[in-house]
N, C-alpha and C positions, 0 to 999 in steps of 0.2 A: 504493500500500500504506500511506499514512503514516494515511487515514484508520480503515484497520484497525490498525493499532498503538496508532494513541488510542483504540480502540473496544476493544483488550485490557488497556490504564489504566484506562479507567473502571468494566472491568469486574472486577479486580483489585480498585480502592477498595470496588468497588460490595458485592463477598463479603465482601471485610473485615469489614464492618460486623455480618456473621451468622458472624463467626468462633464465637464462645460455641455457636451450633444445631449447628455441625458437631461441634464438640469435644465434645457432650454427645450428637448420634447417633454418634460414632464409640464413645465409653463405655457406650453401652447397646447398641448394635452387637455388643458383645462378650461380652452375655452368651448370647444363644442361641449364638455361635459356644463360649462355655464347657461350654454343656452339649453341642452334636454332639461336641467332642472329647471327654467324661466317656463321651457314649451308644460312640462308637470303644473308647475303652481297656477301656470293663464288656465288650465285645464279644470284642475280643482278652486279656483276661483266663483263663489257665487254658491259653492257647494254646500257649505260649510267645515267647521274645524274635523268634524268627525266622519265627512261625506268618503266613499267608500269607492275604486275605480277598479275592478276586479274584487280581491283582498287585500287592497293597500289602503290606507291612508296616505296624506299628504306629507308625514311625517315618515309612515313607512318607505315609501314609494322614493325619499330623498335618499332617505339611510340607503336604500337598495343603491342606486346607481355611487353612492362614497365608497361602500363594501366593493364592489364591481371594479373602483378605480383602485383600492389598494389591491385586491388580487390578481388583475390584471400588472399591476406593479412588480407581485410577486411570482407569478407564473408564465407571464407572455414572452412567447419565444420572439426575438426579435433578428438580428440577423443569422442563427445559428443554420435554418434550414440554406440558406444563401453561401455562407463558407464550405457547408459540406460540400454541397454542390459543386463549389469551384475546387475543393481538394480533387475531387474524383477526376472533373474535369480537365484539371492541371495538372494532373499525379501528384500533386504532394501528399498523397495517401502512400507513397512509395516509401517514406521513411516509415510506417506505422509496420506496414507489411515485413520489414526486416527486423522490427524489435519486439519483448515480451510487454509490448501495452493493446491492451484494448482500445480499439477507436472510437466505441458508444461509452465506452466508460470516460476514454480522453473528454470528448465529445462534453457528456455531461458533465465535467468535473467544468468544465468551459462556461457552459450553462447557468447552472450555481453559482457561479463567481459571478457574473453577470449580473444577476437579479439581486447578489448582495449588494454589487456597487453601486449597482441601479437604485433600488430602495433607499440605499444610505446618502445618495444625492438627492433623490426625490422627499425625500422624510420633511423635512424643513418646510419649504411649499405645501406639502399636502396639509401637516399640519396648521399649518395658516390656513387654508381654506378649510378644512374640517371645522376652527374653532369661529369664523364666521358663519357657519351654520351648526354650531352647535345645537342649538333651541331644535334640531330639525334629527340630531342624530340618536339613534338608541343602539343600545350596549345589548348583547346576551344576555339572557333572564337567568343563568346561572355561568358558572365554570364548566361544568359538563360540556356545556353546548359549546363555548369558549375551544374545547380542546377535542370537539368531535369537528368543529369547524378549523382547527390546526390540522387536523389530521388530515379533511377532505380536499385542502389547498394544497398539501402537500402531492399528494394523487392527483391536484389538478394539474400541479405543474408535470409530474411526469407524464401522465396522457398528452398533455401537451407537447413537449418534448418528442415522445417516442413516436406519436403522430406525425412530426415535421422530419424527423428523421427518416421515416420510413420512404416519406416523398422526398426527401433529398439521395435517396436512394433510386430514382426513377433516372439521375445522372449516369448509372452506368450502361441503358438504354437509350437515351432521346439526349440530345446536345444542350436543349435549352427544358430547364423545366419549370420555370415561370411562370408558363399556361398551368399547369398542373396546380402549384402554391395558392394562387391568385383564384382559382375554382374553390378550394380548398377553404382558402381563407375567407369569401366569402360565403360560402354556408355557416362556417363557425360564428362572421361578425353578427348572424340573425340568430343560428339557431340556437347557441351559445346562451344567449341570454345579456347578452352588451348594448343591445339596442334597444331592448324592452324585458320586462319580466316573462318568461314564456306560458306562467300561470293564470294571463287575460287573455291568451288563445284560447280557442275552440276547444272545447275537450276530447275530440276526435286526434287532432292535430298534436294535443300534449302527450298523447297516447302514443301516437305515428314515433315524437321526436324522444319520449322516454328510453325507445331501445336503439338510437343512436348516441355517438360519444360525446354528439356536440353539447346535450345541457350537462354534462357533467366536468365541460372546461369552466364553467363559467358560474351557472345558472343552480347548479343542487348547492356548493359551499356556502354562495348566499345566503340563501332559502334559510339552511341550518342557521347562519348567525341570526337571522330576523327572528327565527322559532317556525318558519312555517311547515319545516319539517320536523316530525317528533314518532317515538315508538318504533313500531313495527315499520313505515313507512323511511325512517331514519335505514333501519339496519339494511333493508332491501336497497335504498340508494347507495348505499356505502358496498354493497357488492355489488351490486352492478355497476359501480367505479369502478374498483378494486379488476372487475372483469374486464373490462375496457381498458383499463391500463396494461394487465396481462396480455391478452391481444394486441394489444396497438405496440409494444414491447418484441411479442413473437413473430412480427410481423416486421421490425425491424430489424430483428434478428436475420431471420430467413431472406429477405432485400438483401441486406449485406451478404449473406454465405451465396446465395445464387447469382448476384452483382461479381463480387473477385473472380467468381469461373471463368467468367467472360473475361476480366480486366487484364487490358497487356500495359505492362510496365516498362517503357521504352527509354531509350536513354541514361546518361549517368550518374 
């Protein structure tokens, strides 16, 4: 493991350096999230304080999209599917191939480091605009929920991950896979649960998106922090995360071992 511990050093230094990129997307980050909350309040406006838009309140409905902005904080893959890409493409997968490192393990060790330095730049900002709406935010109704809701961000992030990787694995096939990402990604920006709660859909439709991956990038860790998921309904989400993360995982597994069959490694 010590080789992976240096390999999350260097990749800590290596963020650092683009602290200033993050600090200035997380600051423009927040203006569309200014205006959903504006486009929320004109909506509940006239309602009143206790008026109801699915199962949210005006109060809930804010909390949701802040929750949505730290976890997105904490899990969103940002250029990792795009390096893979250009490794495979470029061979600098050639160095990984002659040494005892994992390249999903490298990979994720990359990952993590990433959404640390991200957060720890981002922290500041958020904080300032969380405590301008405070009046508007609500906390977990216990600890429990608190640490079922750590646990499902954690599995959001890896779903997350292992999703991107697997389509950065479409590289050892197709030259450009950007059409790929870009399909990809946006099913996840809707059905994910980033653009709206997906609990004011249709009950048909919640049903459809329940046994796809995309509400559990986003949309179940939420749910838990608010309480809207509880019991019996709690454990079943958390394994059918848990399942999706396996799959999305074995699936990048299997992209890479059928990917190298093919790969020629040319040059010195």
């Amino acid at each position: 493991m010590k080789k992976y511990w240096r390999v999350i050093n260097i990749g800590i230094q290596n963020h650092l350096a683009y602290r200033f990129n993050f600090l200035a997307r997380t600051l423009f980050g927040l203006i569309p999230l200014m205006a959903m909350l504006m486009l929320w309040r004109t909506i509940y406006a006239g309602k009143g304080a206790d008026a109801l838009v699915g199962a949210y309140t005006l109060a809930e409905m804010i909390s949701y999209y802040l929750v949505v902005t730290v976890v997105s904080a904490l899990t969103m893959v940002s250029d990792d599917d795009w390096q893979i890409a250009a490794d495979i493409r470029d061979g600098n997968i050639n160095h990984f191939l002659a040494k005892p490192m994992d390249y999903l393990a490298y990979r994720l060790c990359l990952f993590f480091c990433g959404r640390l330095v991200y957060l720890a730049v981002a922290a500041l900002p958020l904080a300032g605009f969380f405590w301008l709406l405070r009046d508007y935010l609500q906390w977990p109704a216990n600890a429990a929920t608190l640490g079922w809701f750590g646990l499902s961000v954690v599995l959001t992030a890896l779903l997350q991950f292992f999703i991107s990787y697997a389509l950065a694995m479409l590289a050892f096939w197709v030259l450009e896979v950007s059409t790929f990402i870009f399909i990809v990604y946006a099913f996840e920006y809707i059905a994910s649960g980033n653009l709206f709660p997906l609990d004011i859909l249709p009950p048909a439709l919640q049903r459809v998106l329940t046994f796809t991956p995309f509400p559990y990038e986003l949309f179940f860790p939420v749910s838990i922090y608010l309480g809207k998921v509880s019991g019996t309904a709690l454990w079943q989400g958390l394994g059918l995360q848990l399942g999706w993360v396996v799959v999305a995982y074995g699936a990048a597994r299997w992209a890479w071992h059928r990917g190298i069959r093919r790969y020629s490694a040319v040059g010195g």
